[in-house]
Backbone as CSV, one residue per row, in Angstrom:
resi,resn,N_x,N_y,N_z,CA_x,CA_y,CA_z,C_x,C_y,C_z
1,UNK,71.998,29.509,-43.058,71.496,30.265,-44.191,69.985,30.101,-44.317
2,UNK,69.469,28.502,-44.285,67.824,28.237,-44.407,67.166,29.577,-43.270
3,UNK,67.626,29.496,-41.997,67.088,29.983,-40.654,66.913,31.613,-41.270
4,UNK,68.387,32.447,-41.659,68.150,33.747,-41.922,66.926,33.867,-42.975
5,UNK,67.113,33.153,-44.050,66.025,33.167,-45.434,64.443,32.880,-44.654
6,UNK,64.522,32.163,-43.740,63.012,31.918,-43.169,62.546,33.281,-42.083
7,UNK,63.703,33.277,-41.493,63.548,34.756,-40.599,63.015,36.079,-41.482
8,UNK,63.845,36.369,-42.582,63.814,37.421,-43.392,62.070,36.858,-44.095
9,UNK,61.611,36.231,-44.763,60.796,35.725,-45.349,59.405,36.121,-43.923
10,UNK,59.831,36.021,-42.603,58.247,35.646,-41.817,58.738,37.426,-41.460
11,UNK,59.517,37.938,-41.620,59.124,39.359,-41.090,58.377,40.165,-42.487
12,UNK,58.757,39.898,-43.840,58.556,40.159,-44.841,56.791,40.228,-44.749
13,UNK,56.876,39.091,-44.361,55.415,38.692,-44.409,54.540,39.236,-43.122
14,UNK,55.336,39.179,-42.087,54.407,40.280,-40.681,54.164,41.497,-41.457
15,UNK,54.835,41.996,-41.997,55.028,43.535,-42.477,54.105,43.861,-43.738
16,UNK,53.964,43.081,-44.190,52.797,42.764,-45.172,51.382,42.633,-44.328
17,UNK,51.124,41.749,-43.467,49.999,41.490,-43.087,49.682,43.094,-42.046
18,UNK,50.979,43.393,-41.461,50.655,44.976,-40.395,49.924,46.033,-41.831
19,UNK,50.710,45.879,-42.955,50.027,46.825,-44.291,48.625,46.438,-44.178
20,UNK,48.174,45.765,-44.703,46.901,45.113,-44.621,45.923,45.340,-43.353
21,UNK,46.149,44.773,-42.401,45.706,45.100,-40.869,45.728,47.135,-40.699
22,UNK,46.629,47.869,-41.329,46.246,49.328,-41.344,44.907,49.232,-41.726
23,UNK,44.449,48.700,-42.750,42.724,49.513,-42.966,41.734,48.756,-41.864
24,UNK,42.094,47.758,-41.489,40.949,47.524,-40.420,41.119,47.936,-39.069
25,UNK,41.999,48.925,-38.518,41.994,50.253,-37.556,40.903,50.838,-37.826
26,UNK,40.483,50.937,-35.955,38.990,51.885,-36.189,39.661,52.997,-36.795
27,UNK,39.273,53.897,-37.140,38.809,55.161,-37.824,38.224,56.197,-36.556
28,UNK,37.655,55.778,-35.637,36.412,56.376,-34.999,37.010,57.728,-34.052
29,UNK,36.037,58.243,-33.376,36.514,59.296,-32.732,37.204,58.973,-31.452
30,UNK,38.036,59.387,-30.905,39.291,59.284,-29.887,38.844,60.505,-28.776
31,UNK,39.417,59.831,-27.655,38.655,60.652,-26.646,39.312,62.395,-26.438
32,UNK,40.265,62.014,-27.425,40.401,64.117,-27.172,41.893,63.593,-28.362
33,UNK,42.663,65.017,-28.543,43.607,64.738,-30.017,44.950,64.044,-29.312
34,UNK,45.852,63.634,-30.071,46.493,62.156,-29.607,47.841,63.556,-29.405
35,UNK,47.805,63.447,-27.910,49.074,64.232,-27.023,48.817,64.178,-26.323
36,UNK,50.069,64.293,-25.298,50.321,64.854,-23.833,49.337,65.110,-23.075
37,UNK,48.813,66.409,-23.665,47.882,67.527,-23.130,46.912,66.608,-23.122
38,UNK,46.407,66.277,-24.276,44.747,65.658,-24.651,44.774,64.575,-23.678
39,UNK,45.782,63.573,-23.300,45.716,62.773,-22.344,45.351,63.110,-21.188
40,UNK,46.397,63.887,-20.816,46.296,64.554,-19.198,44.892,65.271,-18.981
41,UNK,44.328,65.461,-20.008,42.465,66.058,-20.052,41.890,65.204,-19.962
42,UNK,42.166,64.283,-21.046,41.530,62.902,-20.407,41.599,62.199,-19.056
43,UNK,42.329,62.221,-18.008,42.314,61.828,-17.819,41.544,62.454,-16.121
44,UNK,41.491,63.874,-16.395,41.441,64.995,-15.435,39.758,64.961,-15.442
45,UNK,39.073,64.229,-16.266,38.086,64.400,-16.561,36.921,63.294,-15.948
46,UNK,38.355,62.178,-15.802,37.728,60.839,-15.200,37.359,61.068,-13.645
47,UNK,38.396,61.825,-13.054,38.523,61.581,-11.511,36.861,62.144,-11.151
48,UNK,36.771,61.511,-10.076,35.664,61.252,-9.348,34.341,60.451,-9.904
49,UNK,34.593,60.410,-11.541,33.559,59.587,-11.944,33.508,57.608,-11.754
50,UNK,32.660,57.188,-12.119,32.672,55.686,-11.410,32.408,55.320,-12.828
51,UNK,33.595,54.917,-13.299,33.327,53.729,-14.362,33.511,52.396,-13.782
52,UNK,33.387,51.576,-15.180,33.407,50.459,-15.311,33.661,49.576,-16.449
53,UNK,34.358,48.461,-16.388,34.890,48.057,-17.846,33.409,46.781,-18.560
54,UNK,33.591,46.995,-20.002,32.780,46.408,-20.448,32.983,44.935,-20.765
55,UNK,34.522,44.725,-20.520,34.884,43.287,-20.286,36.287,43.656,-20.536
56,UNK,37.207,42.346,-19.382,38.602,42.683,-19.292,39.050,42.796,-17.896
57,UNK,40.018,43.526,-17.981,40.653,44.342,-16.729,39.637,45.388,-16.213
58,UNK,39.853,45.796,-14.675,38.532,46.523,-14.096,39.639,47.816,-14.849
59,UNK,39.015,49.035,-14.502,39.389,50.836,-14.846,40.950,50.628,-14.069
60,UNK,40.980,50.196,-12.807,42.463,50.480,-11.858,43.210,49.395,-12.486
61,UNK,42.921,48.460,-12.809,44.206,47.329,-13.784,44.591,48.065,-15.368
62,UNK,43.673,48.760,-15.577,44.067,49.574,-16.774,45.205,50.535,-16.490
63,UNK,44.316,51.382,-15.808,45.077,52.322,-15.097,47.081,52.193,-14.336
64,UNK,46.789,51.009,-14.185,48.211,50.593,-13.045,49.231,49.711,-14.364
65,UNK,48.262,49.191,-15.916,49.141,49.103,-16.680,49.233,49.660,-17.654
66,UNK,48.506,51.114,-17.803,49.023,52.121,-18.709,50.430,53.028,-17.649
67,UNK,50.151,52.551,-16.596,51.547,53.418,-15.727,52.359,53.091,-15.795
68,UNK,52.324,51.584,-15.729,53.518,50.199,-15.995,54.339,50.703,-17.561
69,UNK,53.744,50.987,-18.396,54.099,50.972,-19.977,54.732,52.212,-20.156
70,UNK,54.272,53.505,-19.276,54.913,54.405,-18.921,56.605,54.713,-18.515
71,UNK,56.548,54.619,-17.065,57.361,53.650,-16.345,58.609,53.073,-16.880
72,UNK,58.318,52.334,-17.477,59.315,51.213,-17.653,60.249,51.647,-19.281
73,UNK,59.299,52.874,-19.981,59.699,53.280,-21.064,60.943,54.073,-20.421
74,UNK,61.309,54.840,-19.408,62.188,55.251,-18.411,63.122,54.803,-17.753
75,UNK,62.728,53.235,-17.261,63.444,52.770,-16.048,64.026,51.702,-16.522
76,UNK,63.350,50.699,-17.980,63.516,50.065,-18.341,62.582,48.541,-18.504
77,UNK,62.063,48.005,-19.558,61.251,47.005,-19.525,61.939,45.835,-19.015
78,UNK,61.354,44.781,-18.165,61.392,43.833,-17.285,61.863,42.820,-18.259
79,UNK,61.345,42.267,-19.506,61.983,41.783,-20.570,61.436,42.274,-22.237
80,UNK,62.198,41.502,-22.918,61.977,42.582,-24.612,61.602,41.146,-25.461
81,UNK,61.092,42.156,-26.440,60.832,40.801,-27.705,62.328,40.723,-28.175
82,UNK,62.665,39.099,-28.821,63.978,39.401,-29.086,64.545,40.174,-30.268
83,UNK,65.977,40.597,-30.336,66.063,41.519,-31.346,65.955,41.832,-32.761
84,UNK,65.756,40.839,-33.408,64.844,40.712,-35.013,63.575,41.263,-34.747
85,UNK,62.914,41.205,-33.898,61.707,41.238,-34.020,61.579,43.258,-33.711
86,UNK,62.415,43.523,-32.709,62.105,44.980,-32.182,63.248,45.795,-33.362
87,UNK,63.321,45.097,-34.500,64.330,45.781,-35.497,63.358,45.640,-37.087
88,UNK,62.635,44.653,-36.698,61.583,44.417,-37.761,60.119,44.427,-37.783
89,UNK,59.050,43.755,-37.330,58.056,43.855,-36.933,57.223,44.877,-36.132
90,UNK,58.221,45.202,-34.890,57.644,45.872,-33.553,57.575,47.223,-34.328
91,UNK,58.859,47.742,-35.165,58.893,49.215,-35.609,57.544,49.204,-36.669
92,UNK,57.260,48.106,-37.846,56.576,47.944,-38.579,55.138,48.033,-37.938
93,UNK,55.031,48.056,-37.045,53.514,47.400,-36.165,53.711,49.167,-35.666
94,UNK,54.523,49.401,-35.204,54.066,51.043,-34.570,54.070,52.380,-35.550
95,UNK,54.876,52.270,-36.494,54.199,52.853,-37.985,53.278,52.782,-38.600
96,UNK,52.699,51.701,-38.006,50.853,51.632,-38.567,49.932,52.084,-37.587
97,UNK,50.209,52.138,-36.486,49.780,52.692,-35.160,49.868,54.202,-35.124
98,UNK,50.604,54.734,-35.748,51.229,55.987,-35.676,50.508,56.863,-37.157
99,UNK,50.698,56.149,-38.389,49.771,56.579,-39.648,48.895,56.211,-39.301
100,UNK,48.128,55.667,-38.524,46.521,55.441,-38.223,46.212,56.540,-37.317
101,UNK,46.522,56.897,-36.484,46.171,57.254,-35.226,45.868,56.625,-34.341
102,UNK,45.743,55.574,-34.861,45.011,54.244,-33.405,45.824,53.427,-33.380
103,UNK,45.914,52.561,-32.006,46.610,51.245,-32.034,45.340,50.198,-31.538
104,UNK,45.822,49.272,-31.702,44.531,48.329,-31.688,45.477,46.614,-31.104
105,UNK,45.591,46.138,-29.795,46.548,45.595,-29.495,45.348,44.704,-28.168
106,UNK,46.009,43.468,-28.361,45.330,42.948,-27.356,45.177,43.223,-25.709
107,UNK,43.796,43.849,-25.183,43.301,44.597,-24.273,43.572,43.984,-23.122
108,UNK,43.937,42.681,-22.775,44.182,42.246,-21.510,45.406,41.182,-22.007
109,UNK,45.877,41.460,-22.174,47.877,40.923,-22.481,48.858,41.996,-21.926
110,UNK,49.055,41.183,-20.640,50.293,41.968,-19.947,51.648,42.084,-20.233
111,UNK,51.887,43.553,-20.037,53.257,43.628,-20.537,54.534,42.255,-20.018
112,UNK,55.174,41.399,-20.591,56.115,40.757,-20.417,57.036,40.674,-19.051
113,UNK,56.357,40.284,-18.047,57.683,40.320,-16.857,57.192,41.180,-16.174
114,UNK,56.003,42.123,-16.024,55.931,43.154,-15.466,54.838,42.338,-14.069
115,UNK,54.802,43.239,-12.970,54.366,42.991,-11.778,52.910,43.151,-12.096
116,UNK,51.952,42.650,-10.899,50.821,42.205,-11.114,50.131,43.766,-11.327
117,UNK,48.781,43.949,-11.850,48.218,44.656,-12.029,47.242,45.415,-10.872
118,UNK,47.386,44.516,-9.564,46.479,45.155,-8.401,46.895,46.009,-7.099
119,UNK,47.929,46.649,-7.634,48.167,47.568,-6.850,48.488,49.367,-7.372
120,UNK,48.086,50.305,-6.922,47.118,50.627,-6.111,45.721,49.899,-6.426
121,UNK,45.301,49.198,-5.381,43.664,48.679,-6.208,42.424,49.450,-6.148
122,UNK,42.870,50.533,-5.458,41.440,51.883,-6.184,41.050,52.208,-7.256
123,UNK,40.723,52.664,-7.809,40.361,53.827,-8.975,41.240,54.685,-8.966
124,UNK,40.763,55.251,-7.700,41.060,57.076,-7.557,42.596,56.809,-7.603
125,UNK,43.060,55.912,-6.695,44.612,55.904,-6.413,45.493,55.418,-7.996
126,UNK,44.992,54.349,-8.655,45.378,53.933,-9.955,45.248,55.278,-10.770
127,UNK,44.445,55.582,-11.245,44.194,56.816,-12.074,44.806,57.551,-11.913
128,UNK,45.444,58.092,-10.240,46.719,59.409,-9.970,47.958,58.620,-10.321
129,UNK,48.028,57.391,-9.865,49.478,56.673,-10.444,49.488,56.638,-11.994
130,UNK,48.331,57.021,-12.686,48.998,57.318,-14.221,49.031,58.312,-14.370
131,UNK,48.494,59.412,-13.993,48.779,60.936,-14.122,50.024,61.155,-13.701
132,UNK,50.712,60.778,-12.211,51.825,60.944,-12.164,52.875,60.128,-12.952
133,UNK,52.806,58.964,-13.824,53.650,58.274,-14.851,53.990,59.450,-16.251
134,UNK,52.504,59.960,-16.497,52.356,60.745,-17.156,53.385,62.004,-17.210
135,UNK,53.151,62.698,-15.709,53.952,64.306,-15.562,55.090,63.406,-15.555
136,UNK,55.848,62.288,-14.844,57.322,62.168,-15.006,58.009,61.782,-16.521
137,UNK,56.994,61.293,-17.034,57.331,60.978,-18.684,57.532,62.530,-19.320
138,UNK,56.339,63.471,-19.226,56.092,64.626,-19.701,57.624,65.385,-19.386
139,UNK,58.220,65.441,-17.789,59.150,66.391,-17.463,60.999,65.701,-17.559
140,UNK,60.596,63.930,-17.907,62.370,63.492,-18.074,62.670,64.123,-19.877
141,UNK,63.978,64.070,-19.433,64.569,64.680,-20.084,65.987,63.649,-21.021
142,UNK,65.877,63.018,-20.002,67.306,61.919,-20.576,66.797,60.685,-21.386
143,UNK,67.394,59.658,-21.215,67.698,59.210,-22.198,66.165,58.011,-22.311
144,UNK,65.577,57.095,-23.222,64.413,56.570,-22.836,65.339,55.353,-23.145
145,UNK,64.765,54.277,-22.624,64.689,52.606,-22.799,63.861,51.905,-23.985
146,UNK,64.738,50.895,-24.793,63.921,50.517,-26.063,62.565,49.821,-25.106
147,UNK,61.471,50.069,-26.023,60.189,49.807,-26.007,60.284,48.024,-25.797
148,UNK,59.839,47.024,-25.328,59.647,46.025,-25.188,59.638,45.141,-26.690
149,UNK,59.148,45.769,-27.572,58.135,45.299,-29.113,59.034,46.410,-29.938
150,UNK,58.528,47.545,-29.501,58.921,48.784,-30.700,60.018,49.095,-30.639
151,UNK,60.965,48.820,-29.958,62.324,49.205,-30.286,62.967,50.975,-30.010
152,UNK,63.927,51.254,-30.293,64.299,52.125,-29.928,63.143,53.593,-30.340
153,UNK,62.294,53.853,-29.828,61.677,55.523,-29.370,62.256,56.611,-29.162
154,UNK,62.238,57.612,-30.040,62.670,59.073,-29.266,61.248,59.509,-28.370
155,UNK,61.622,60.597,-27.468,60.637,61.068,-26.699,58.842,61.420,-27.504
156,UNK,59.364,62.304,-28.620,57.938,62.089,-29.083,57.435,60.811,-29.899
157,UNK,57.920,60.510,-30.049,57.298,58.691,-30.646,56.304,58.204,-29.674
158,UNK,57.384,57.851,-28.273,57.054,57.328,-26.975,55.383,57.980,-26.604
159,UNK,55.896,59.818,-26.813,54.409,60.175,-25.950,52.971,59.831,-26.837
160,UNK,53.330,59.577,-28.381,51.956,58.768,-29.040,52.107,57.941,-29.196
161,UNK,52.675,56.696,-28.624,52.604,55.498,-28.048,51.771,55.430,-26.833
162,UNK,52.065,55.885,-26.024,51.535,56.329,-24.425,50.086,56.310,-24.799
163,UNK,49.637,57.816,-25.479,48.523,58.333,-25.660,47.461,57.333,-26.372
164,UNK,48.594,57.247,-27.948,47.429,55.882,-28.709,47.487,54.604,-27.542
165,UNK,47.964,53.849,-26.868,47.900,53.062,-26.249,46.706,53.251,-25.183
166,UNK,46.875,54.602,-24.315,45.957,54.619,-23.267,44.149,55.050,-24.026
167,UNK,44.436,55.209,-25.023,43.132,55.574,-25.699,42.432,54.268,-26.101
168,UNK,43.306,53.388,-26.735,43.117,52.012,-27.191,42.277,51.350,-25.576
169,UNK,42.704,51.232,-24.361,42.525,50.755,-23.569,41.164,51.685,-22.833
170,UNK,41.216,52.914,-23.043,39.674,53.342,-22.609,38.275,52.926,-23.123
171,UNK,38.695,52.497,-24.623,37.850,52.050,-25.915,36.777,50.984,-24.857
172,UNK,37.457,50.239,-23.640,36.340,49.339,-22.866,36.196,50.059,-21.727
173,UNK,36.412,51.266,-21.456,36.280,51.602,-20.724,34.486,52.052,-20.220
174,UNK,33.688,52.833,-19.580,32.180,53.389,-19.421,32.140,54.015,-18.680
175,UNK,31.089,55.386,-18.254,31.085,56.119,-17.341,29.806,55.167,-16.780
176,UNK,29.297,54.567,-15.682,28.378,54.547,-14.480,27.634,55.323,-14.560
């Protein structure tokens, strides 16, 4: 009984502090409007240019784990937060992500269980491996896999997850 009352009590209180944490979400301008489309522009826009990150993961570790987050929303995540948390918190944390427009999530914290970040280790080649994560997310049709954190997603949830996520992660991104 203590354990449930302390459980119920620290999500009470995540969910409180995610309220709070809504107003200190940038506000700022986003690299095109939070969809599909605006992504896939974004991202059509990068190829051939030479960025570089302003600290973190290089552009292709971004790149190979915005595909990963993709991916795995499909095939299935490698492991999950446990289930209080993707029934309480994780949904609470992506409803503020979602009324914001922004997500704001730590920039070099790898997804849970997932494979290393250096392969493809190009640019050019990373960047098409998220465009193509992208069109196969864009064209499945069946059923998706609960989110690692956020818990069960329908398809459009997922694609402004995707989008606010890969926007969040350009935020260090630079053109050269």
């Amino acid at each position: 009984m203590r354990r449930r009352t302390l459980l119920k009590g620290a999500a009470l209180g995540g969910v409180a502090a995610l309220g709070v944490g809504y107003w200190a979400l940038p506000a700022g301008p986003r690299p095109a409007v939070v969809s599909l489309e605006g992504a896939r522009q974004v991202l059509a826009d990068l190829h051939g240019k030479t960025l570089q990150s302003i600290r973190g993961w290089s552009p292709s570790e971004v790149f190979n784990h915005c595909a990963q987050s993709i991916d795995y929303c499909i095939d299935g995540y490698p492991e999950l937060k446990p289930a209080w948390f993707r029934h309480s918190l994780g949904p609470a944390a992506f409803a503020v992500f979602s009324a914001r427009g922004a997500m704001r999530h730590p920039l070099d914290e790898a997804i849970p269980g997932a494979a290393a970040l250096s392969e493809p280790a190009s640019q050019a080649q990373a960047l098409q491996r998220l465009q193509v994560a992208f069109e196969r997310f864009a064209a499945h049709e069946g059923e998706l896999q609960p989110h690692f954190a956020y818990g069960a997603l329908d398809h459009a949830e997922y694609a402004e997850a995707h989008v606010l996520h890969l926007y969040n992660h350009l935020s260090l991104i630079r053109m050269v």
